[in-house]
N, C-alpha and C positions, 0 to 999 in steps of 0.2 A: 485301370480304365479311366478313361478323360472324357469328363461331358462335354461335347461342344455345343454352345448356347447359339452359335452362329452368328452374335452380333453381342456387341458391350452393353450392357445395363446401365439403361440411363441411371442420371445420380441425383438422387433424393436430398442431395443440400447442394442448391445448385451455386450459394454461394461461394465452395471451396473449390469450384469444377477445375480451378487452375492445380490442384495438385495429384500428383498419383504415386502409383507405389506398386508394384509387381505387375501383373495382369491388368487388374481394375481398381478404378479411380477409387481413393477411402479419403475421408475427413484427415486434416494437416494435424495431430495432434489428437489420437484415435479417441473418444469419450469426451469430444467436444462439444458443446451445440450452443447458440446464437438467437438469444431473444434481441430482437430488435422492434418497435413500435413504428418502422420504416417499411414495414416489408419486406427488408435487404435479409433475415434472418430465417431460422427453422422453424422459431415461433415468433408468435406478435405478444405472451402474456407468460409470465416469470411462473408461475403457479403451471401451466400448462406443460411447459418446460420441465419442471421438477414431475410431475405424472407421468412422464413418458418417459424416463429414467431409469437403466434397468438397477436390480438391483444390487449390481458393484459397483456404484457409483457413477458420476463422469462431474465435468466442470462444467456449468454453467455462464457464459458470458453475455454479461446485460448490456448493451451499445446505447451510449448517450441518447438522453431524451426525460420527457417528463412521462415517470408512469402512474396511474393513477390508481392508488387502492383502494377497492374496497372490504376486501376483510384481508383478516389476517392469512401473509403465505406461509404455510407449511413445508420445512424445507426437511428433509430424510437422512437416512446415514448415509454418509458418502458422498456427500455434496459439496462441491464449491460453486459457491455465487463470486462471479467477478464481474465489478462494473470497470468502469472508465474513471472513476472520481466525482470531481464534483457536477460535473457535467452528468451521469448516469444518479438521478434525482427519484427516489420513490418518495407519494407523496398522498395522504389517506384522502380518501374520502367521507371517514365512517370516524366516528369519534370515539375516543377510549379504546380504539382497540390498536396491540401490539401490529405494529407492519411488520414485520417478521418472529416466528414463534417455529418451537422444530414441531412435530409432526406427533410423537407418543409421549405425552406428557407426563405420563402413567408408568411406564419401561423406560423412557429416556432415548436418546439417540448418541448415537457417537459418530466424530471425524467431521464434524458440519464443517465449513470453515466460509467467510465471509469477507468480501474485500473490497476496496475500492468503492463504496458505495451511498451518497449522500442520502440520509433521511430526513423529511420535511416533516415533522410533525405537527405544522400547520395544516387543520382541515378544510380542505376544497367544498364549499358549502354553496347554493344556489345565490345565498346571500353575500359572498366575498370566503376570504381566509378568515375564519372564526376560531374557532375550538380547537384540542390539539387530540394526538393521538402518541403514542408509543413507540420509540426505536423498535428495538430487540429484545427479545424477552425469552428464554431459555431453560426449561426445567429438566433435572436429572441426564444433561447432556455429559459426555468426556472424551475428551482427546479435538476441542474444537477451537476455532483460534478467529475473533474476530479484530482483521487486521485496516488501517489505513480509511477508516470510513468517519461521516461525518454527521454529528447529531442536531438538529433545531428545533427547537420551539416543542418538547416533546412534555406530553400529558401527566408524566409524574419522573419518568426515567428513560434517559438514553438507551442503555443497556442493563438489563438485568440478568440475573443468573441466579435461579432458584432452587435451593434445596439438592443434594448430594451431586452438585456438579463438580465436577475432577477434573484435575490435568486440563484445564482449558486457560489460554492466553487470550488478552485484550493490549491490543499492542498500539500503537501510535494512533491515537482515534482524535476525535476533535467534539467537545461537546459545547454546545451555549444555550442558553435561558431554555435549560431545560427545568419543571416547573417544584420539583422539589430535590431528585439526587440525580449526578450525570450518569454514575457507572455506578453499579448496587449489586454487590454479591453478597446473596442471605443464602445460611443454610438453619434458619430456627427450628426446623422440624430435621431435619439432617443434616448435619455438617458439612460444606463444600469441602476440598479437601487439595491443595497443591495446585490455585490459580495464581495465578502470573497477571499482576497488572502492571504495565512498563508504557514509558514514553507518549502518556495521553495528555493532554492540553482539554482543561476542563475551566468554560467560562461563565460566568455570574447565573450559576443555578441557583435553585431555590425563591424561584420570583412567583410564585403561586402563592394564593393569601386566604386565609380564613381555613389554615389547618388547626387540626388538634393540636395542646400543647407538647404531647407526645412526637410528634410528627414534627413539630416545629422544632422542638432542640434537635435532632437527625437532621434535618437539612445541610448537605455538603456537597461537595464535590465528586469526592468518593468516601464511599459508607460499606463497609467491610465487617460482616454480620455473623459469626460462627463462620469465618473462614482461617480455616486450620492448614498449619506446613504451607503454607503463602507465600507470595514475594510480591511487595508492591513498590517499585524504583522508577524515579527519571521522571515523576509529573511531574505540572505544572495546574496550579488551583488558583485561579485567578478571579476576584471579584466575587464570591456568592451575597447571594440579594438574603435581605428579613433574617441577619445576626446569625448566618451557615459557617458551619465548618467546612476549613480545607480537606481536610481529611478527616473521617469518622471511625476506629476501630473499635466494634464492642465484644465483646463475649466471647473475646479471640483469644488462642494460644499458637505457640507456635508459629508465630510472622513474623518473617521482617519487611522494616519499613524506611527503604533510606535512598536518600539522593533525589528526595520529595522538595520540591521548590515552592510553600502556602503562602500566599499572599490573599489573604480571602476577603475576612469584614472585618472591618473598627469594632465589631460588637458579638465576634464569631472566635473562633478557636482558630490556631493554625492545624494542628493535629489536636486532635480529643483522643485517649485515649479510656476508656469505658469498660469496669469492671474484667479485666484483659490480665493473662497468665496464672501460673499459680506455681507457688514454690513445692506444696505438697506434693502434687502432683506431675509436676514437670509442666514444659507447656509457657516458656519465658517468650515476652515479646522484645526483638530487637528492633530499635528506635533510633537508627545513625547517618548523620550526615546530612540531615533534613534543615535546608533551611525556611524560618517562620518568621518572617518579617510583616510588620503592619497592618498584622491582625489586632484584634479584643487580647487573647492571651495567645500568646506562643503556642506552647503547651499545656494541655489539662490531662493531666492526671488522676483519674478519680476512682478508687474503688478496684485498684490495682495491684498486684501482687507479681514478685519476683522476672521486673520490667529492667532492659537495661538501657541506656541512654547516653550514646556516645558519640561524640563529633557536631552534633548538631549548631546552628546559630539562631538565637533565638531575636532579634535586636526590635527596634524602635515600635514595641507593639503597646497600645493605649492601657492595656494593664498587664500581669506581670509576664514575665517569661516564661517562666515555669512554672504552673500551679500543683501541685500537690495535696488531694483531700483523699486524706484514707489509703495515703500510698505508703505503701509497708514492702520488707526487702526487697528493696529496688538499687540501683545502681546510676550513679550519673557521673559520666568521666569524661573529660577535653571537651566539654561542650563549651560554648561563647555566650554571654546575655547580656547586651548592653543596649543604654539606652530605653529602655522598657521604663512604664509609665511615662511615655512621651510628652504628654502634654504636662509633664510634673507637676501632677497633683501632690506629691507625697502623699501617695493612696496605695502604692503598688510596688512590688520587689520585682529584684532579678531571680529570686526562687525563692519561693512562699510555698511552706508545710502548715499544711493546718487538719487540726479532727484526727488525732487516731494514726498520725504517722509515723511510721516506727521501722527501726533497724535498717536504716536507708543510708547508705553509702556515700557522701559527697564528694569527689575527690579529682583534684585537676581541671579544677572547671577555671576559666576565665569572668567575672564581672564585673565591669566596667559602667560607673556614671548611670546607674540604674537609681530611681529619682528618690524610693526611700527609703529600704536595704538593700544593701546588695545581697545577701542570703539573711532570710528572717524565718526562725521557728517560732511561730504564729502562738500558737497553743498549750497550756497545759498536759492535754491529751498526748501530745508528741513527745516520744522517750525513745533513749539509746540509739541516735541517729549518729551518724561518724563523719565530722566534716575536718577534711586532711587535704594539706598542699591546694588550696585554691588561693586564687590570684583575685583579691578584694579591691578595688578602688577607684576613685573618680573624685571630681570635684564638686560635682552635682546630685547627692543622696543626703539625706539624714542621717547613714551610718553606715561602716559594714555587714557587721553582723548581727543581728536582734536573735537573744536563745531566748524563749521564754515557756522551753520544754523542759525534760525531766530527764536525766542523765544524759544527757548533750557531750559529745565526745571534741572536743576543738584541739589539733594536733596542728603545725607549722603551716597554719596560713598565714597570707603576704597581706597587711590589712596597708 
């Protein structure tokens, strides 16, 4: 049996009225809808959009414009938000709060995905642009991917990711003076667990003032907190403000970290890595390929355990290369350090062990013209460390090698 309506049913998105498909006219791309602040759309308001959504999802597409928040939007499982770029601009009204946040903070959400979409976190205020507000902010989310968007002037953090979020990408983003970290995955209460940070461009964060000092050595770019089976490749950490790291890893196992480009502060770390792996227990951090140029130190190694550090260049940064406190079985092979302590003070090595360093590997490294050893075991405390086949020299150090640890292993280096 065939119902006949006797006439076509008009169509409820009259934007699409140009396409059809069997019988009767359906939306180009069925689970589509169209916020636009033009009227040309299904809705006028992004949140309105996301409520009328059934619940298998569909796409959402935001059309250029400036939208104006005032709280935060909840966005559900099964979502994609797609803007335009930088043209499609959300932009708060309301201070300190997240402009996008998922919806069960409590259970968590999965499959959001987020795109194209510029965040103002300058607040629209009766008085001009004042105060700021929050990118993205995400807790117990997985399987969500926020791709191509771009972060300003944002209240403490571009994008965050809190506590057991999984399997989620942040992929070519673009952050600046955002006020203390660009991109911030903590899992201190529950471990995140296999995030992908690739291909983001993160500029002179950390320009917010009068933090705790707690608060203040975190200052980075990207700050990577209990995120376990990780991959963070292909940024780029550019300028952070008030002595930030390029990269911050703490209380991580399980990551790698390579094909990272820090160029941060005179007075910051290129990468820090922070109380990170453990030999007892499995859980080594891979460190390769990362270049650290014209930061405070290259690398900081503190409080680390069975780290390994391969290919990296560490060069013309104002103190040393590679610091080492408290760094025990670790490994450093083909890395490069040259030029560190720039302004040769003869204050600073191309790798500097100091406090408690112990059974750490040196082996095939390159340094070159590092101002005042080029590998210096600092310490008493430093014992049974194995430096083999490194490449020592320059015209512009105080020495090669300074041991002034405790069974110091020196096998065919090139002084």
């Amino acid at each position: 049996m065939v119902l006949d309506l006797g006439k076509e049913m008009e169509n409820i998105f009259p934007h699409s009225d140009e396409f059809s498909q069997g019988q009767g006219k359906i939306r180009k791309g069925a689970g589509e809808f169209v916020v636009a602040i033009d009227g040309t759309g299904d809705f006028a308001t992004i949140q309105e959009a996301i409520n009328s959504i059934p619940s298998e999802g569909a796409t959402i597409k935001i059309k250029s414009g400036i939208y104006l928040i005032k709280e935060a939007i909840k966005v559900k499982n099964s979502i994609t938000l797609k803007g335009e770029g930088k043209t499609t601009i959300l932009k708060s009204t309301t201070t300190n709060i997240n402009i996008i946040e998922n919806s069960n903070t409590n259970s968590g959400n999965t499959d959001i995905v987020i795109q194209d979409i510029y965040f103002d976190g300058t607040t629209t205020t009766w008085g001009g642009d004042a105060e700021t507000a929050n990118g993205i902010y995400f807790k117990k989310v997985t399987n969500c991917r926020i791709e191509r968007c771009y972060f300003l002037n944002c209240a403490s953090t571009g994008i965050e990711l809190d506590n057991t979020c999984n399997k989620n990408l942040i992929n070519n983003c673009y952050c600046e003076n955002c006020k203390w970290v660009g991109i911030f995955i903590q899992g201190y209460t529950n471990p995140c667990e296999n995030c992908i940070v690739s291909g983001n461009i993160v500029y002179n964060c950390g320009t917010g003032t009068g933090m705790a000092a707690f608060f203040q050595q975190r200052v980075s770019g990207i700050y990577l907190l209990y995120a376990q089976h990780g991959t963070t490749y292909g940024n780029q950490i550019i300028s952070t403000a008030n002595g930030g790291n390029g990269i911050l890893l703490e209380s991580t196992r399980w990551h790698t970290l390579t094909g990272n480009n820090c160029n941060a502060a005179t007075d910051g770390c290129g990468i820090y890595v922070l109380t990170c792996g453990s030999v007892t227990n499995g859980g080594s951090i891979a460190i390769s390929g990362n270049i650290c140029d014209s930061n405070g130190v290259g690398i900081l190694c503190q409080s680390c355990n069975g780290c390994a550090f391969a290919g990296n260049t560490c060069a013309n940064n104002t103190q040393h290369g590679l610091w080492g406190y408290t760094m025990q079985d670790c490994v450093l092979t083909g890395n490069e350090f040259s030029h560190n302590d720039y302004a040769n003070t003869a204050s600073y090595d191309g790798l500097h062990l100091q406090t408690s360093s112990l059974n750490n590997l040196v082996s095939s490294n390159k340094f070159y013209n590092n101002d005042r050893y080029e590998i210096n075991i600092a310490s008493a405390g430093c014992s049974a460390n194995l430096l083999m086949g490194n490449y020592c020299t320059g015209t512009d150090h105080t020495g090669a090698i300074n041991d002034a640890g405790a069974g110091t292993i020196l096998a065919n280096n090139i002084l």
